[in-house]
N, CA, C and O atoms as a Tinker XYZ file with bonds, in Angstrom:
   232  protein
     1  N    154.562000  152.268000  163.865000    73     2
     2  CA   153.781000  151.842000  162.725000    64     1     3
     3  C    152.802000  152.934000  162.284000    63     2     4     5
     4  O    152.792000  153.162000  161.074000    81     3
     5  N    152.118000  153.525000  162.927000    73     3     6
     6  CA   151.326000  154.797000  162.686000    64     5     7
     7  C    151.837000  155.668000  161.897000    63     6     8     9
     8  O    151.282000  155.986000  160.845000    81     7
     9  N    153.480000  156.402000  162.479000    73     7    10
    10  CA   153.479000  157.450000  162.052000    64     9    11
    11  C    154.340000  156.540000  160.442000    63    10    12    13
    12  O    154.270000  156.954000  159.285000    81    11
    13  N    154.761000  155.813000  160.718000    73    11    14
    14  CA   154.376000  155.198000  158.764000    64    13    15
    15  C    153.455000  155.250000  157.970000    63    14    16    17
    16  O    153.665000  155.606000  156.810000    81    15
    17  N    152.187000  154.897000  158.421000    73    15    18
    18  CA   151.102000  154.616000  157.792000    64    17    19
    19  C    150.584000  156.890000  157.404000    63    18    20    21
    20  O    150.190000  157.478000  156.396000    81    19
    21  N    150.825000  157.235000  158.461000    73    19    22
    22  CA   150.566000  158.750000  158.312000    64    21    23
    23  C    151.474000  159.515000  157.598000    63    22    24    25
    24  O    151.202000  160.682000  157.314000    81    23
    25  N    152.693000  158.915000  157.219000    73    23    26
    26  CA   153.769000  159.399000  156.159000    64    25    27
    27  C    153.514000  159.141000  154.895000    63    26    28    29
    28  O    153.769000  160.021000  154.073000    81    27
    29  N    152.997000  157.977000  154.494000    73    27    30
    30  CA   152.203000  157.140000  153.261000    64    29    31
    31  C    151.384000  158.482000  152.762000    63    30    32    33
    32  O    151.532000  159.310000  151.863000    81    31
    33  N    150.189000  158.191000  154.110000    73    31    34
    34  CA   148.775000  159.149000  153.631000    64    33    35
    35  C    149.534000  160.733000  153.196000    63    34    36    37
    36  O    148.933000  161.511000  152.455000    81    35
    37  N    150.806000  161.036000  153.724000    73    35    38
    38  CA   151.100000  162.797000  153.160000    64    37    39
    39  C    151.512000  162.326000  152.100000    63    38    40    41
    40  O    150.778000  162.716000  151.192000    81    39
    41  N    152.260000  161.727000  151.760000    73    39    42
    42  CA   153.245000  161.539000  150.628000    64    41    43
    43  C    151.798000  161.526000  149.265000    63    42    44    45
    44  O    151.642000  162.345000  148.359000    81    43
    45  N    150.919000  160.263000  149.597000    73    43    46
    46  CA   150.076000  160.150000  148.610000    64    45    47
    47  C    149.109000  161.456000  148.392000    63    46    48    49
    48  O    148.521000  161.619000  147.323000    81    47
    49  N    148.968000  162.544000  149.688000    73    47    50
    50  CA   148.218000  163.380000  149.544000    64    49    51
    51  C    148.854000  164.254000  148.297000    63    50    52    53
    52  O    148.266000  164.622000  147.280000    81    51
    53  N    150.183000  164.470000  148.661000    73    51    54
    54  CA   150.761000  165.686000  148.126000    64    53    55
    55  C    150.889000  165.264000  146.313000    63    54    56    57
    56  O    150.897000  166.122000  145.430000    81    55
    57  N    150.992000  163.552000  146.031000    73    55    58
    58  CA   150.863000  163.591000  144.886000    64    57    59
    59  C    149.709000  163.700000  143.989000    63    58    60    61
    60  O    149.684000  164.059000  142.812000    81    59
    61  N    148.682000  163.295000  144.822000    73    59    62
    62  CA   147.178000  164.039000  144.605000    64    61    63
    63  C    147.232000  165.244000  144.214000    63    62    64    65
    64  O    147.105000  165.588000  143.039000    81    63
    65  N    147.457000  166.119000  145.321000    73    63    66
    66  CA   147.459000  167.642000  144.892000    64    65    67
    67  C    148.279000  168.067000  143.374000    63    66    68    69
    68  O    147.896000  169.012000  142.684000    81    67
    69  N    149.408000  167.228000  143.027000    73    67    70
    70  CA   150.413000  167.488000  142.164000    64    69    71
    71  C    149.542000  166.631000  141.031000    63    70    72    73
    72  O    150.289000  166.766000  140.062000    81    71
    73  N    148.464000  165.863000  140.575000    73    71    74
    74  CA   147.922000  165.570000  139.835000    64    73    75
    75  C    146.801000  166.803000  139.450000    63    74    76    77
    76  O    146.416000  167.264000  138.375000    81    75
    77  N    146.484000  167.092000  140.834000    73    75    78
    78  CA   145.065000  168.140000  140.379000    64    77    79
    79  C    145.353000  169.263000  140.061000    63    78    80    81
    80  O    144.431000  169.951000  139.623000    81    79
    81  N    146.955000  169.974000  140.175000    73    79    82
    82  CA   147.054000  170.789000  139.669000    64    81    83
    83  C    148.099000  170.699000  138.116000    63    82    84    85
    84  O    148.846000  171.564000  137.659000    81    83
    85  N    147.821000  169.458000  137.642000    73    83    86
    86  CA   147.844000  169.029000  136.118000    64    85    87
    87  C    146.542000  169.613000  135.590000    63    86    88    89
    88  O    146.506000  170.330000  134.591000    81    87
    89  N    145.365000  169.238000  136.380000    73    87    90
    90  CA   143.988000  169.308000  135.558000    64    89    91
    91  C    143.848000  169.896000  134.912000    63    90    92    93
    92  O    144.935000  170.451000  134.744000    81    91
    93  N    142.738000  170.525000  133.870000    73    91    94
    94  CA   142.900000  171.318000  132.854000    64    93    95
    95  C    141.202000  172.059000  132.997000    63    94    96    97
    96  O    141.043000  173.202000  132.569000    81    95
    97  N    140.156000  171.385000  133.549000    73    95    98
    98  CA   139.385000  171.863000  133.542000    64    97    99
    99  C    138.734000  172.800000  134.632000    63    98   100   101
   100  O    137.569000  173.200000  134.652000    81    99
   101  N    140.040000  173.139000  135.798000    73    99   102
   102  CA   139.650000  174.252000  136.762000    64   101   103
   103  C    140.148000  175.025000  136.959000    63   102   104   105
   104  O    141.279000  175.201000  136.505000    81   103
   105  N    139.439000  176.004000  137.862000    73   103   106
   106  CA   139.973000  177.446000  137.940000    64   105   107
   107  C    141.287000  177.205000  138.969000    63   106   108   109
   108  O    141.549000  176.105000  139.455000    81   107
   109  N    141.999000  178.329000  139.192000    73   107   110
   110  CA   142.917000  178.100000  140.080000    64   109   111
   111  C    142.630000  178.505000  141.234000    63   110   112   113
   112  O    143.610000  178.378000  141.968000    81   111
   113  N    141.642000  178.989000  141.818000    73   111   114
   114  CA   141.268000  178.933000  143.078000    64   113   115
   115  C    140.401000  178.070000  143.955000    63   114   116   117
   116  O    140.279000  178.056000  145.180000    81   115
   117  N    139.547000  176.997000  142.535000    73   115   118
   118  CA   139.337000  175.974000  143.051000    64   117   119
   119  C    140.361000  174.389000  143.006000    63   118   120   121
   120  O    140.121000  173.270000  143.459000    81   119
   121  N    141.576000  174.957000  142.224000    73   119   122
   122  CA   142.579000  174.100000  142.862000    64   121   123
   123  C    143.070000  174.364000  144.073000    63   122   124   125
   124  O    143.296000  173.390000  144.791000    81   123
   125  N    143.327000  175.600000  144.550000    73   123   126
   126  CA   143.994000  175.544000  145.659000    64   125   127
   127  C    142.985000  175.370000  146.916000    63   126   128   129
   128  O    143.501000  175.269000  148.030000    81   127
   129  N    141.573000  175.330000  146.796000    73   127   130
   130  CA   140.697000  174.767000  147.703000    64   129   131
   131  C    140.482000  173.411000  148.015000    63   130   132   133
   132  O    140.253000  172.884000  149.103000    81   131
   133  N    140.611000  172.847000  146.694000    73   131   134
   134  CA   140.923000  171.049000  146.994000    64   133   135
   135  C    141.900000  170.806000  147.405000    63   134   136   137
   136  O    142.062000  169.913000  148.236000    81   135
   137  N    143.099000  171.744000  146.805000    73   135   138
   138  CA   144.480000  171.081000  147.819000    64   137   139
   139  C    144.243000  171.044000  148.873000    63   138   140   141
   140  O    144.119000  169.973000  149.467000    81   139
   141  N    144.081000  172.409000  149.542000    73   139   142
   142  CA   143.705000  172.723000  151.042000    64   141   143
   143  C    143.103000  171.098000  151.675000    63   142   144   145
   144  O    143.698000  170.185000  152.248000    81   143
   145  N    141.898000  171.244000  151.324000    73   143   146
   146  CA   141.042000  169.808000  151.487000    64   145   147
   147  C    141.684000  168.241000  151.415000    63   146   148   149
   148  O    141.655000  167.284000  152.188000    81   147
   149  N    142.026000  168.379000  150.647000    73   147   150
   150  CA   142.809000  167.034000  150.214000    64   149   151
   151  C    144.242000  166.530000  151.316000    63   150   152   153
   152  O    144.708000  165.506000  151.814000    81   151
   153  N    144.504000  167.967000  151.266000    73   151   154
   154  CA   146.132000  167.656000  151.962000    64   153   155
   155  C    145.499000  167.753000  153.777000    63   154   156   157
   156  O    146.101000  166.868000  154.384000    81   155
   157  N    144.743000  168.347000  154.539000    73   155   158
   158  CA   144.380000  168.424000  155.292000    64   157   159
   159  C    143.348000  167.186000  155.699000    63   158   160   161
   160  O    142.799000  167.522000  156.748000    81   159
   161  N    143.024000  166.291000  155.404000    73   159   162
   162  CA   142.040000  165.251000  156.024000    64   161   163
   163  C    142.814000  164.085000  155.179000    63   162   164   165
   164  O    142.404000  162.925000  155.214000    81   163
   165  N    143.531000  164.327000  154.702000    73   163   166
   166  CA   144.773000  163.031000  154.522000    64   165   167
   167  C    144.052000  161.697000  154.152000    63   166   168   169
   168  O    143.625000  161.769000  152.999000    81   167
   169  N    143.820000  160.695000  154.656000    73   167   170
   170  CA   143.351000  159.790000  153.938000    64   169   171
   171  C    141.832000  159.861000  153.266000    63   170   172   173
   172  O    141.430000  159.571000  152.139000    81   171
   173  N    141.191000  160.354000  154.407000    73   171   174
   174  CA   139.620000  160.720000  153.283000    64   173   175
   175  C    139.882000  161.742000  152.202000    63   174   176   177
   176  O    139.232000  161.460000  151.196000    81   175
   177  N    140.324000  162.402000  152.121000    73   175   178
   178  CA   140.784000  163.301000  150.955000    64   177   179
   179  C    141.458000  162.300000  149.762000    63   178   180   181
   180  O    141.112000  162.125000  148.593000    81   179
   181  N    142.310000  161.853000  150.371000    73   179   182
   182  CA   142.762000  161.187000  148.943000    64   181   183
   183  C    141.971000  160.265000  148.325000    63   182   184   185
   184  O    141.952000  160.270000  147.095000    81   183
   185  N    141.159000  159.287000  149.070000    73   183   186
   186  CA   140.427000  158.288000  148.281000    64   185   187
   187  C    139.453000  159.364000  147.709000    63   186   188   189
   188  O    139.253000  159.242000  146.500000    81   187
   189  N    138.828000  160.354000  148.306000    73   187   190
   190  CA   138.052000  160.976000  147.706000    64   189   191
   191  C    138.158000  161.812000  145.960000    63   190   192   193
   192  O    137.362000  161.909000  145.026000    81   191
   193  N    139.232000  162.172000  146.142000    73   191   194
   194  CA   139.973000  162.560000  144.794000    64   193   195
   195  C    140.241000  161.260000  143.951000    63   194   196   197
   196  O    139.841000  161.095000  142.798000    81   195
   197  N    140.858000  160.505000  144.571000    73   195   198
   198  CA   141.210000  159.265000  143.680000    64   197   199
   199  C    139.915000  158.878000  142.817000    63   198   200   201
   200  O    139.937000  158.937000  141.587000    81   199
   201  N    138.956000  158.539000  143.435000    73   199   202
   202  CA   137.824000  157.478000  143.114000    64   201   203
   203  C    136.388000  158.750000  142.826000    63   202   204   205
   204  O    135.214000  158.380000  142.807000    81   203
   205  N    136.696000  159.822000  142.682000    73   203   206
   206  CA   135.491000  160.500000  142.459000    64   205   207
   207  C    135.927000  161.666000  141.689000    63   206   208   209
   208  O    135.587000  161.837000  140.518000    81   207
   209  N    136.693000  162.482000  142.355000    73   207   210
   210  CA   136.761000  163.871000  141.229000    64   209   211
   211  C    138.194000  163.710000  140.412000    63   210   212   213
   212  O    138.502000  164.559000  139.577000    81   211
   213  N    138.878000  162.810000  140.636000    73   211   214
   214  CA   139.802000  162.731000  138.984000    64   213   215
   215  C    139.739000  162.391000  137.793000    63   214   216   217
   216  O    140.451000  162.638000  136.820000    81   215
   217  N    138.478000  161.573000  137.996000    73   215   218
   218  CA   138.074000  160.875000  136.680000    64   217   219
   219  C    136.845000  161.908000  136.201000    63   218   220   221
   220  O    136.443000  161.840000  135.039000    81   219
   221  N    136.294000  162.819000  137.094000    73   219   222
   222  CA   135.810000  164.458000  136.255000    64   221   223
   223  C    136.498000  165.298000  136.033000    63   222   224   225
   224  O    136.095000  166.112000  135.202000    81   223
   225  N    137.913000  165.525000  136.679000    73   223   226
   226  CA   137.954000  166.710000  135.947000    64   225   227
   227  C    139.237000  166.287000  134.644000    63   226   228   229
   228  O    139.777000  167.205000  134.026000    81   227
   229  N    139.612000  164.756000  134.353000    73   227   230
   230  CA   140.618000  164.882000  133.105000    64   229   231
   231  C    139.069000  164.850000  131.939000    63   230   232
   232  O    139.213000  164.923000  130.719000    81   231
């Protein structure tokens, strides 16, 4: 059951990352620092993007 729940959290990470590098209002080296971030702490990363910095940077 875990490593389900930890397949979820990559899958949703990586489409995170594939949203933020839609964005339009950053540089590209601070996209690839949030990816880093985002894809690496897996579930706090994603709610964090979800519910705080996607709705700044569209």
């Amino acid at each position: 059951m875990g490593q389900i729940i930890y397949w979820i959290g990559a899958i949703l990470s990586i489409w995170c990352i594939i949203d933020l590098f839609t964005a339009k209002r950053l540089a590209l080296p601070w996209k690839l620092l949030l990816a880093v971030l985002i894809f690496f702490s897996s579930w706090a990363g994603l709610l964090l993007y979800y519910f705080f910095l996607r709705d700044l940077l569209r």
